[in-house]
C-alpha positions, 0 to 999 in steps of 0.5 A: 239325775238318771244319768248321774245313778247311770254313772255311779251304777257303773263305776259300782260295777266296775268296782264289783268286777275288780272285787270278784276278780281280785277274790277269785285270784286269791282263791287260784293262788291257793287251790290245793295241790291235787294228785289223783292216780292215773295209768302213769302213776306207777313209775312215781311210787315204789313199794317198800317193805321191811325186809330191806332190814331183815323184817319178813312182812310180804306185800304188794302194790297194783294199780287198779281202775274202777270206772273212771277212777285209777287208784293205788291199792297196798296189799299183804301180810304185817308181821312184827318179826325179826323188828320189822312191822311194816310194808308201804307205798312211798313217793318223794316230793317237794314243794321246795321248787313250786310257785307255792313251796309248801309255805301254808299247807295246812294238811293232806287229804286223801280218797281211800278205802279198804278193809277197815283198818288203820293206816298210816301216813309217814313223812319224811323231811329234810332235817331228817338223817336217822332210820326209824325218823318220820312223821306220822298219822292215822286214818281209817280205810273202811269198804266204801270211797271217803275223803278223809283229812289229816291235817299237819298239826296232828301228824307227830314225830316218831324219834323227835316229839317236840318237833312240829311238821313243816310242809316246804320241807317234805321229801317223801310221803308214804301210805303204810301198813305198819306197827302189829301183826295184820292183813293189809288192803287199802286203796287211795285215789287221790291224794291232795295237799290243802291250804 
């Protein structure tokens, strides 16, 4: 009788490790897509500010360290003249070609802080062909480091609101200072794209 549990305590182990195995693929198969800044990031993402169209907002962007953390930090003066309103930073990117593509992100996160304001997140996709149409979301930067989690459900489309946002069909994703008059200064560290 001994050597029958013996058994069946084996087989039952063996069965527990393919049950573990099997659970932490599946966990690997949906880690979320990390980006945190580091001394390369630069050569990634530009700075863009309205007067590519006549507007007069002025800023800049540096890549700064705190320690161990490389972060992005978006500085400068919003001014809604001349129709402008607006100074970014913007990266392209695509999960169109990735083992992943995008297919059940359910949204961004990012470590951020800054001047207490609030900022955007604007996406473009490739179904987009018009200026001034993008996908859009807020968020807080207060004075100390936080996670903070947009997810793509709540992002809306500036030109066509019935449209819901499609994660495989990302092509450019940008931190903005945008929309009314003010002073800007938000940092971002990390950036990722959860499931």
């Amino acid at each position: 009788m001994f050597k029958n549990s013996l058994k069946i305590s084996k087989i039952s182990y063996f069965l527990f490790l393919i049950v573990i195995f099997t659970f932490n693929s599946k966990a690997i198969a949906v880690e979320d897509l990390s980006y945190p800044f580091n001394s390369d990031s630069g050569k990634y993402w530009q700075y863009i500010s309205d007067q590519v169209m006549g507007g007069v907002s002025v800023g800049k962007v540096t890549l700064e360290q705190d320690g161990e953390i490389f972060y992005a930090r978006l500085t400068g003066n919003v001014s809604t003249r001349n129709y402008g309103g607006v100074i970014q930073l913007r990266t392209g990117i695509s999960f169109a070609n990735s083992e992943k593509d995008g297919k059940n992100l359910q949204g961004v996160r990012l470590n951020v802080r800054g001047n207490g304001e609030t900022y955007d997140i604007h996406i473009l996709t490739n179904d987009m062909a018009y200026y001034g149409d993008f996908y859009s979301a807020t968020f807080q930067a207060d004075p100390n480091w936080k996670m903070i989690d947009l997810p793509f459900n709540k992002f809306e489309r500036k030109r066509y609101n019935s449209s819901k946002l499609d994660a495989k069909n990302i092509r450019s994703f940008a931190i903005a200072a945008y929309g009314r008059n003010f002073t800007s200064d938000v940092s971002v560290s990390t950036i990722e794209f959860y499931y």
